[in-house]
N, C-alpha and C positions, 0 to 999 in steps of 0.2 A: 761408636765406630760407624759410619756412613757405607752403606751397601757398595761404594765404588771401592772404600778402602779393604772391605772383606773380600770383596773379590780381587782385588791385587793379589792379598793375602795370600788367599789362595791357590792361585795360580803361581803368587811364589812357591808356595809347599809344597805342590805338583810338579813344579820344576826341579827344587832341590831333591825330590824323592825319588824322580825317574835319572837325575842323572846320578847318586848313593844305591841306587835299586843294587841287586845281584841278577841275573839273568835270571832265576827262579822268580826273584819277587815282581822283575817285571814282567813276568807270565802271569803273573798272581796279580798285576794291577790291570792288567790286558786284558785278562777276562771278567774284574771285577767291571772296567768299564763298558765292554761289549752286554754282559748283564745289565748295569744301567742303561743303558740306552734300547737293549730289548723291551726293559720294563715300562720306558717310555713313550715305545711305539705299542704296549700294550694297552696305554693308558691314553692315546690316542684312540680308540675305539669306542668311549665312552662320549667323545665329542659330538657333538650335536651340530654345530655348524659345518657343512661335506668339503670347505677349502680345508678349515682348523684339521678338523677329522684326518683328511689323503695329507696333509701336512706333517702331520705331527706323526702319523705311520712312514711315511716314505723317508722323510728325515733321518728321524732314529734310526730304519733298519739302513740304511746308509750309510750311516756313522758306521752301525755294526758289520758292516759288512766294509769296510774300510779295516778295520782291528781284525776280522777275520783274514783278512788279505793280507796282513804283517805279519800275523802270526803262522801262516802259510809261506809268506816269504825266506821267514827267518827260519824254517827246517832246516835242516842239514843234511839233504838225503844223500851228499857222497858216504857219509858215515853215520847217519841217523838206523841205518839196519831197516827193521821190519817196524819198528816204532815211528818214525820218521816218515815210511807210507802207510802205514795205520793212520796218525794225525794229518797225512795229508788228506787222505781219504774219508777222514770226520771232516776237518775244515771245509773240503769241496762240497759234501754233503749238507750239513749244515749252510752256505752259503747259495745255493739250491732251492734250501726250502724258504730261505729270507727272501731271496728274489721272488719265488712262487707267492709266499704270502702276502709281498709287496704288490703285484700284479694284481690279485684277486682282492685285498685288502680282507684277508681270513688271517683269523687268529691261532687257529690250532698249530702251526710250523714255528712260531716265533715261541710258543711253550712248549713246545717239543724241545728249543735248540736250548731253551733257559734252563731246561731239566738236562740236557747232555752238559752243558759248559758249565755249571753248576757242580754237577760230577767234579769234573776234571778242575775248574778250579780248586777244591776241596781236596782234589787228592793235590793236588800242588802246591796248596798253602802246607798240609801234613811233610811234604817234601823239601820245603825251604825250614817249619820249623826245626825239623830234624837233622838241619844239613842233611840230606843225604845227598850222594852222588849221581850225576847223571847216567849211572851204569842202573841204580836204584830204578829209577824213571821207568826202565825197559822191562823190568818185575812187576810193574803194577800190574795186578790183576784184571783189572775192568778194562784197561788198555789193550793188553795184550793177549786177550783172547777174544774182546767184541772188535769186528774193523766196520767200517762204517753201518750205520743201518741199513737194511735192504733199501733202496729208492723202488719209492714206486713207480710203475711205469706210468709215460707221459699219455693224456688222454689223445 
């Protein structure tokens, strides 16, 4: 199979998977890919040439902060309760520290948000396996008692 035919491929299975997804699982693919693409601008750091290097940072956390932005979108804060501004509150936070990390081209915010979204995709794959309900959701513990990290103040 020729690399153009894999990739078709794939970009078929990405398609049929996101449009069969459940709304769980596509949380569950949302944040698998905002993780990829973190890891990517992680691994921009390592670059040696300073275009490749700001490139291969700025890109990625771009993507992720584009997924961050849908998945912000997609709240439902008329009926989302205190869960709904808790995740909005993570997501604004986390999209914070990408732009900061972006700017300064520092690594420490972008493994900060890979260790937060990490969490939560993990309790959200446990969430789709189990069916549970999106009443479920608003019992998570780690949710609903941490709301976003403190921010540090700006220098």
């Amino acid at each position: 199979m020729s690399m153009f035919s894999q990739t078709r491929a794939w970009q078929s299975y990405r398609q049929v998977a996101t449009q069969t997804a459940s709304p769980g699982q596509l949380v569950v693919l949302l944040y698998n890919g905002l993780i990829r693409f973190l890891e990517q601008a992680r691994a921009g750091f390592v670059l040696e040439d300073p275009k490749e290097f700001n490139e291969a940072i700025n890109n990625n956390l771009q993507r992720a902060q584009a997924i961050l932005n849908e998945l912000n979108q997609a709240l439902n804060m008329a009926e989302g309760g205190e869960f709904a501004q808790r995740m909005r509150g993570l997501y604004d936070y986390f999209d914070r520290r990408l732009q900061e990390s972006n700017m300064t081209k520092a690594e420490p915010g972008i493994v900060e948000v890979i260790k937060h979204i990490t969490v939560l995709r993990d309790a959200w794959e446990e969430i789709v396996q189990r069916g549970a309900s999106e009443m479920d959701i608003a019992r998570l513990p780690h949710v609903e008692k941490s709301g976003p990290p403190s921010p540090r103040p700006s220098p």
